[in-house]
C-alpha positions as CSV (number, residue, x, y, z in Angstrom):
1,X,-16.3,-43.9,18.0
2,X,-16.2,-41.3,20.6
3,X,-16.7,-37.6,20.1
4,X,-16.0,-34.5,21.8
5,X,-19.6,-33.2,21.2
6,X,-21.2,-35.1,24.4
7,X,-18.2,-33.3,26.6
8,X,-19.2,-29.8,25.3
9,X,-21.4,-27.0,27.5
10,X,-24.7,-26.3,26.7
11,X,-23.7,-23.1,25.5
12,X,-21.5,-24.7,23.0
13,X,-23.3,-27.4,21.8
14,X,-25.8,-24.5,21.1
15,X,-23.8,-22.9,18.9
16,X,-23.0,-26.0,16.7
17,X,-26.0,-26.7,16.7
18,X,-26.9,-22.5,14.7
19,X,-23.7,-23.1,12.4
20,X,-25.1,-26.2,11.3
21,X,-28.7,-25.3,10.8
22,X,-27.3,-22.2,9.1
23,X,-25.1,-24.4,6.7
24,X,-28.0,-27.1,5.7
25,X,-30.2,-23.8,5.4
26,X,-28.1,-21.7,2.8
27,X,-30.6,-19.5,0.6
28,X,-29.5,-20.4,-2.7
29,X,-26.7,-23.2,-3.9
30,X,-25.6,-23.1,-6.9
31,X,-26.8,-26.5,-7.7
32,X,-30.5,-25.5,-7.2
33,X,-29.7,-22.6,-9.4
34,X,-31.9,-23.2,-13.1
35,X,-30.4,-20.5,-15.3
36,X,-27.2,-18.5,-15.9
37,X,-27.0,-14.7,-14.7
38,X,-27.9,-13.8,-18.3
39,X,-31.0,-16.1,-18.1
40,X,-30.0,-18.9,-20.3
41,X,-31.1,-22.3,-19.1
42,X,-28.9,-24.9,-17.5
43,X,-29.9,-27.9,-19.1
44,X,-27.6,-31.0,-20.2
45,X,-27.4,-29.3,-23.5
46,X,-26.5,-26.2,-22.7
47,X,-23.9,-26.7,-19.7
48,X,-20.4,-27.2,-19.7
49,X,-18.9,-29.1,-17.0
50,X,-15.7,-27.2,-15.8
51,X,-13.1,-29.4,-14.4
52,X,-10.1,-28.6,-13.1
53,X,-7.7,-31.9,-11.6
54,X,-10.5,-34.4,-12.3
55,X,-12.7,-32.1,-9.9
56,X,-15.7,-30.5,-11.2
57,X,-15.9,-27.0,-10.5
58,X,-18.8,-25.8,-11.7
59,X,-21.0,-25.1,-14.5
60,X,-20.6,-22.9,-17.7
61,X,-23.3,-21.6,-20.0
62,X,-22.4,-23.0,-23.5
63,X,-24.4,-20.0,-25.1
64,X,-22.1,-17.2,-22.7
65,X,-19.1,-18.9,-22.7
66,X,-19.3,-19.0,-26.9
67,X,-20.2,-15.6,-26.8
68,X,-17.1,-14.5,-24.3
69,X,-15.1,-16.1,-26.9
70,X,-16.2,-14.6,-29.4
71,X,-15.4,-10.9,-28.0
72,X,-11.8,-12.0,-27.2
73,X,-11.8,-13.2,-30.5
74,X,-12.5,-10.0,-31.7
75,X,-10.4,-8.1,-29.4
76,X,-7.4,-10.3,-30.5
77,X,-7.8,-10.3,-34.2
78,X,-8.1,-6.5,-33.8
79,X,-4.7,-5.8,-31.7
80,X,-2.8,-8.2,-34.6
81,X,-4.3,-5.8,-36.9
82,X,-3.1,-2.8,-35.4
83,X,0.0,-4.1,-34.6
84,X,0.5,-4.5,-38.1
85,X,-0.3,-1.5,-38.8
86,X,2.7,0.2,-36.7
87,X,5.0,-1.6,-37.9
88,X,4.7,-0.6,-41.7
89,X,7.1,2.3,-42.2
């Protein structure tokens, strides 16, 4: 299969060559990242897969995401409440 790569300048060539070293290079993935930003592990136990179209998307701390539901729960079940309220003469 031919490329287009041989056919390139130097100067060119050089600069695939920084955009590539750059990409294998990243700091930090995600992947390689060990714990939530709250510090919670990522272990099988503990992480939700998050899917979207059969593609996984990423990862989701069972601990926060139980948590985050748990405040909209709140939120929810205190708007109902209030609504209820106004609407009693």
């Amino acid at each position: 299969m031919m490329t287009l790569y041989p056919m390139m300048s130097v100067k060119r060539k050089a600069e695939i060559q920084r955009v590539i070293q750059q990409w294998r290079y990243r700091p930090i993935r995600n992947r390689d990242k060990k714990t939530c930003p709250q510090g919670h592990p990522y272990t099988p136990e503990n992480v939700y897969i998050h899917r979207i179209g059969g593609k996984r998307r990423g990862r989701v701390c069972r601990i926060c995401a139980i948590a985050r539901m748990s405040v909209a729960h709140r939120r929810r079940k205190a708007a109902r409440a209030h609504a209820q309220l106004r609407l009693v003469p």
